[in-house]
TIDO-344059 format. One line per 2 residues: number of its first residue (from 1); for each residue x, y, z of N, C-alpha, C, O. Coordinates in nm, 3 decimals, decimal comma. Atoms other than C-alpha are relative to their C-alpha. Example, Ala and Ser with C-alpha at 12.3 -4.5 7.8 and 13.67 -1.06 7.14 Angstrom:
BEGIN
1 = 0,089/-0,119/0,000/1,230/-0,450/0,780/0,090/0,120/0,000/0,194/0,118/0,066  -0,082/-0,119/-0,006/1,367/-0,106/0,714/-0,077/0,109/0,073/-0,026/0,220/0,090;
END
This chain:
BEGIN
1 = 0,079/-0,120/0,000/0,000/0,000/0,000/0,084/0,127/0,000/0,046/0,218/-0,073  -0,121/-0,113/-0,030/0,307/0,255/0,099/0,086/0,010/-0,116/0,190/0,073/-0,098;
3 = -0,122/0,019/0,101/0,495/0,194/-0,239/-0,036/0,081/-0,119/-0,010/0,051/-0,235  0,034/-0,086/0,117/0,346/0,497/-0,420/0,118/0,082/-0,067/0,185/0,145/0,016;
5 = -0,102/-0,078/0,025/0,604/0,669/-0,635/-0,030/0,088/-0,067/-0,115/0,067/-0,154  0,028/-0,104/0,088/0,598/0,980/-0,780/-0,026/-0,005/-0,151/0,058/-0,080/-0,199;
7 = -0,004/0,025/0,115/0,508/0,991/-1,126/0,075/0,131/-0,090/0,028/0,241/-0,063  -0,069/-0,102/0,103/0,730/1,223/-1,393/0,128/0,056/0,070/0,191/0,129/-0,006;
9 = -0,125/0,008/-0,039/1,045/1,255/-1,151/0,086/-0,063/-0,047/0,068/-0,182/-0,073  -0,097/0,094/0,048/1,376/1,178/-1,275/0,105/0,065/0,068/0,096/0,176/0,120;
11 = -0,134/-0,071/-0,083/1,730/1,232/-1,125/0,057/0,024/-0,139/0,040/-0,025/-0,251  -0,088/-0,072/0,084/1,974/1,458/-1,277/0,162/0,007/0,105/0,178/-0,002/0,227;
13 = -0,124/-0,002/-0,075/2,337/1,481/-1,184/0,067/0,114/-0,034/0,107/0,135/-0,148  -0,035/-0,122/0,035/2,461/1,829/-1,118/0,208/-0,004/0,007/0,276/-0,030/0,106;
15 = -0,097/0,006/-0,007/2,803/1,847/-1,211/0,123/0,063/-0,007/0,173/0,040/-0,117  -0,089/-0,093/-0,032/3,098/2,083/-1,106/0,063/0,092/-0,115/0,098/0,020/-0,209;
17 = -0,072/-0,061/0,164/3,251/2,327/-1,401/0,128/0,044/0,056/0,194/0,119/-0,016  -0,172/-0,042/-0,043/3,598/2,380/-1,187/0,053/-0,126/-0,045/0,161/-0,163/0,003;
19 = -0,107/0,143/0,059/3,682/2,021/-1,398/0,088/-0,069/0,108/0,205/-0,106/0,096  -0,038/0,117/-0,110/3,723/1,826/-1,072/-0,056/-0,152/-0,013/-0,002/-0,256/0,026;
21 = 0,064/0,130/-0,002/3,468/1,564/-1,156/-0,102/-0,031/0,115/-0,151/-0,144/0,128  0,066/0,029/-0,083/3,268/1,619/-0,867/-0,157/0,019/0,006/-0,196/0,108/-0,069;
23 = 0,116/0,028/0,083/2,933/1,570/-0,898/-0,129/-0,049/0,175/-0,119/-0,124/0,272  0,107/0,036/-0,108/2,583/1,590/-0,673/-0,096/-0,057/-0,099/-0,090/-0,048/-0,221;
25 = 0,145/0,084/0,082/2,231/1,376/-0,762/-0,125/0,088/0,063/-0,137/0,106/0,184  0,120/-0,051/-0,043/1,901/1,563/-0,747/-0,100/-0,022/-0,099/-0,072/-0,003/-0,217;
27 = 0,081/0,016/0,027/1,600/1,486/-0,835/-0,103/0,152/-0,036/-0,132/0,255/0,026  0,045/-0,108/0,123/1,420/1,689/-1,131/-0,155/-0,040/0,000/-0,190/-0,140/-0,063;
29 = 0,149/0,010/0,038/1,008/1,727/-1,090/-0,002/0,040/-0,117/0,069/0,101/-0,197  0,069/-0,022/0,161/0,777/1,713/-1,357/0,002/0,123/-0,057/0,020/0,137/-0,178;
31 = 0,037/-0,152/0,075/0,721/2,106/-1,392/0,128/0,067/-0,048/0,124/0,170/-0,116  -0,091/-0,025/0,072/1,066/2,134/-1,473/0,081/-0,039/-0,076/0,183/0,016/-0,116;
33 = -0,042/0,084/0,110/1,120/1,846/-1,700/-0,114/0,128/-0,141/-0,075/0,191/-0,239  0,094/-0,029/0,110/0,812/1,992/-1,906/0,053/0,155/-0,072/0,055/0,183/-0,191;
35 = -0,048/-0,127/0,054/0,956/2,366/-1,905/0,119/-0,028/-0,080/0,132/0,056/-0,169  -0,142/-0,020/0,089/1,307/2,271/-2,073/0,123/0,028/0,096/0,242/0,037/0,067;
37 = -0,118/-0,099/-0,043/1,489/2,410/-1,821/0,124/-0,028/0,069/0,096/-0,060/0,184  -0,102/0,076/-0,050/1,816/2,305/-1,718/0,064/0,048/0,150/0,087/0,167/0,175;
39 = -0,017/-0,067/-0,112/1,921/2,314/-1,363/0,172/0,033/0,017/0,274/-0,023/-0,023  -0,171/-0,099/-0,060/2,244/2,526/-1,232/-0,022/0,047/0,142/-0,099/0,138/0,172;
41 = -0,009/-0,074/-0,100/2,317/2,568/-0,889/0,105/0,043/0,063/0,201/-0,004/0,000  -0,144/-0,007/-0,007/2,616/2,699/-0,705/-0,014/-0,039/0,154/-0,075/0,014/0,247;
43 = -0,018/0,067/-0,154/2,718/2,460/-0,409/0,166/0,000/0,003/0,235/0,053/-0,084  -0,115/0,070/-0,041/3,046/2,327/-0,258/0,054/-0,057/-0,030/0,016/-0,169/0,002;
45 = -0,048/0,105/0,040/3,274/2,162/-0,407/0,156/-0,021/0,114/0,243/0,063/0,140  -0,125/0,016/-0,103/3,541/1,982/-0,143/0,123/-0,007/-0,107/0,220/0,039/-0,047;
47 = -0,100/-0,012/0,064/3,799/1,954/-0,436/0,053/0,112/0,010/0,174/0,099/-0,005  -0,032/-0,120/0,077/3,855/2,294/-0,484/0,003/0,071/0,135/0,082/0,159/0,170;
49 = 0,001/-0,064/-0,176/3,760/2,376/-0,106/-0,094/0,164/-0,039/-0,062/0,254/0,039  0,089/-0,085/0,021/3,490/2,659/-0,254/-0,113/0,013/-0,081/-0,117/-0,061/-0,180;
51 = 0,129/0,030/0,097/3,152/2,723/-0,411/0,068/0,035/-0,122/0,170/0,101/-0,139  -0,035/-0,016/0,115/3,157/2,699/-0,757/-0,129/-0,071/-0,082/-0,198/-0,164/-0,039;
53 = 0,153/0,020/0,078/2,860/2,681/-1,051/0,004/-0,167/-0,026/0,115/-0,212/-0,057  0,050/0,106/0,004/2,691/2,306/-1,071/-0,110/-0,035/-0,124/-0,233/-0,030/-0,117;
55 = 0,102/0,065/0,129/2,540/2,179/-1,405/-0,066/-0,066/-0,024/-0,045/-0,149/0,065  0,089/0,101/-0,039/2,270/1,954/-1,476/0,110/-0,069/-0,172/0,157/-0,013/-0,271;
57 = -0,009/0,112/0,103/2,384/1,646/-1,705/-0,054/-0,111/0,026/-0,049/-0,156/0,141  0,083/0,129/-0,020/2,189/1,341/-1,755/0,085/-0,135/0,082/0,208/-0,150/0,084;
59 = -0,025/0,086/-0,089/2,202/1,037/-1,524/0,070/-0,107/-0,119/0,007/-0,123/-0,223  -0,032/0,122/0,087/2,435/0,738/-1,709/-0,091/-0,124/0,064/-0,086/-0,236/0,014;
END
Protein backbone atom coordinates (compact mmCIF):
# COMPACT_ATOMS: atom_id res chain seq x y z
CA UNK A 1 0.00 0.00 0.00
CA UNK A 2 3.07 2.55 0.99
CA UNK A 3 4.95 1.94 -2.39
CA UNK A 4 3.46 4.97 -4.20
CA UNK A 5 6.04 6.69 -6.35
CA UNK A 6 5.98 9.80 -7.80
CA UNK A 7 5.08 9.91 -11.26
CA UNK A 8 7.30 12.23 -13.93
CA UNK A 9 10.45 12.55 -11.51
CA UNK A 10 13.76 11.78 -12.75
CA UNK A 11 17.30 12.32 -11.25
CA UNK A 12 19.74 14.58 -12.77
CA UNK A 13 23.37 14.81 -11.84
CA UNK A 14 24.61 18.29 -11.18
CA UNK A 15 28.03 18.47 -12.11
CA UNK A 16 30.98 20.83 -11.06
CA UNK A 17 32.51 23.27 -14.01
CA UNK A 18 35.98 23.80 -11.87
CA UNK A 19 36.82 20.21 -13.98
CA UNK A 20 37.23 18.26 -10.72
CA UNK A 21 34.68 15.64 -11.56
CA UNK A 22 32.68 16.19 -8.67
CA UNK A 23 29.33 15.70 -8.98
CA UNK A 24 25.83 15.90 -6.73
CA UNK A 25 22.31 13.76 -7.62
CA UNK A 26 19.01 15.63 -7.47
CA UNK A 27 16.00 14.86 -8.35
CA UNK A 28 14.20 16.89 -11.31
CA UNK A 29 10.08 17.27 -10.90
CA UNK A 30 7.77 17.13 -13.57
CA UNK A 31 7.21 21.06 -13.92
CA UNK A 32 10.66 21.34 -14.73
CA UNK A 33 11.20 18.46 -17.00
CA UNK A 34 8.12 19.92 -19.06
CA UNK A 35 9.56 23.66 -19.05
CA UNK A 36 13.07 22.71 -20.73
CA UNK A 37 14.89 24.10 -18.21
CA UNK A 38 18.16 23.05 -17.18
CA UNK A 39 19.21 23.14 -13.63
CA UNK A 40 22.44 25.26 -12.32
CA UNK A 41 23.17 25.68 -8.89
CA UNK A 42 26.16 26.99 -7.05
CA UNK A 43 27.18 24.60 -4.09
CA UNK A 44 30.46 23.27 -2.58
CA UNK A 45 32.74 21.62 -4.07
CA UNK A 46 35.41 19.82 -1.43
CA UNK A 47 37.99 19.54 -4.36
CA UNK A 48 38.55 22.94 -4.84
CA UNK A 49 37.60 23.76 -1.06
CA UNK A 50 34.90 26.59 -2.54
CA UNK A 51 31.52 27.23 -4.11
CA UNK A 52 31.57 26.99 -7.57
CA UNK A 53 28.60 26.81 -10.51
CA UNK A 54 26.91 23.06 -10.71
CA UNK A 55 25.40 21.79 -14.05
CA UNK A 56 22.70 19.54 -14.76
CA UNK A 57 23.84 16.46 -17.05
CA UNK A 58 21.89 13.41 -17.55
CA UNK A 59 22.02 10.37 -15.24
CA UNK A 60 24.35 7.38 -17.09
Amino acid sequence: MGDKKKAGALFVRLVSTAGTGFFYVKKKTKTLITNQTKLEFRKFDPRVNCHVLFKEEKMK
